[in-house]
C-alpha positions, -999 to +999 in steps of 0.1 A: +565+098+379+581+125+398+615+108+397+614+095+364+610+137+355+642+142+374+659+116+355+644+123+318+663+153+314+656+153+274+627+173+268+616+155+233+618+120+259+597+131+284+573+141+252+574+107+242+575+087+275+551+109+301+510+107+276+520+069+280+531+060+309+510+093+329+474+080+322+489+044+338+503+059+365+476+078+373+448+051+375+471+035+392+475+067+416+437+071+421+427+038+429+459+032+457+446+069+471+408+053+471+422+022+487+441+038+513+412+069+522+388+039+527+413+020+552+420+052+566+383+059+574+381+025+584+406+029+613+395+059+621+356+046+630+365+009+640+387+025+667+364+052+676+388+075+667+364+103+655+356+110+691+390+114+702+401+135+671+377+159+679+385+162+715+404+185+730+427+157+742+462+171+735+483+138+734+513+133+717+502+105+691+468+125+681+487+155+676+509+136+652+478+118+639+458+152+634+489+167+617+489+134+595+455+141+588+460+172+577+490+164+555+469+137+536+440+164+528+461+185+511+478+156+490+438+149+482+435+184+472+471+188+451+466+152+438+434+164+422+449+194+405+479+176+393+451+153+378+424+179+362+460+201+344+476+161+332+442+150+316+432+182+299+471+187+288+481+154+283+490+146+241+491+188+244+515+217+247+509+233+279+512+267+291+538+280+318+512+281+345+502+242+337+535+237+338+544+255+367+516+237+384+517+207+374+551+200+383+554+218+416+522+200+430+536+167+418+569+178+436+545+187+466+530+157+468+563+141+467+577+158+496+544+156+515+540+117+509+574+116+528+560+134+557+536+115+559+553+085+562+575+104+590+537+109+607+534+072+604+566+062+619+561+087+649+531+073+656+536+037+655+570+045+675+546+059+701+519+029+703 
C-alpha cells in the first residue's frame, strides 16, 4: 500500500482506490503478521532460544537477533496505529494529524520491514 501511495499521485484516485483496496490489504496484513509472530515464537522456544536471549551472552548473531527483535516490536506497535487511524478514517476525511500519522507510520513500517530483512540476512550469513 505504501508504494501504490507513491505512485497514485492524484489525490481524487487515491480517494477512490485506497477504502477498497485498504480494508483487503489490511486483513491480509494482520493475518501474515499473526502467521509470522506465531513462527517466530515458535523458533524462539523450539530452539530454546528464550534462555539464550536473556543471557548476557554477547554474540554476534543474538545481538543481531535481539536487535531484530526489537525492530519487529515496534512494526507491532506502528502496525497497530496505522490500523486503529485507517479503520476509524477509512470512507472519511481525515485530519492533518491522521494524516501525518498515518502515512509516516506506514512509511516507518516500510523502512523497518527492510531492516528487518537486513537482520535476517546477517543472521543467516552467520549460521
Amino acid at each position: 500500500m505504501f508504494v501504490l501511495g507513491i505512485f497514485l499521485r492524484d489525490k481524487q484516485a487515491q480517494k477512490e482506490v485506497y477504502p477498497r483496496i485498504g480494508p483487503l490489504f489490511g486483513y491480509y496484513e494482520i493475518v501474515v503478521l499473526i502467521i509470522l509472530i506465531a513462527t517466530g515464537i515458535t523458533l524462539i522456544t523450539q530452539n530454546g532460544l528464550i534462555d539464550v536471549l536473556s543471557s548476557n551472552n554477547q554474540s554476534e548473531v543474538l545481538a543481531a537477533l535481539r536487535k531484530k527483535l526489537l525492530l519487529v516490536g515496534i512494526v507491532i506497535v506502528l502496525t497497530i496505529v496505522h490500523f486503529i487511524i485507517a479503520f476509524r478514517t477509512n470512507d472519511k476525511e481525515r485530519t492533518k494529524i491522521q494524516n501525518i500519522i498515518s502515512r509516516g507510520s506506514s512509511l516507518l513500517i516500510f523502512l523497518l520491514n527492510l531492516w528487518i530483512l537486513h537482520y535476517a540476512i546477517v543472521i543467516r550469513h552467520i549460521l
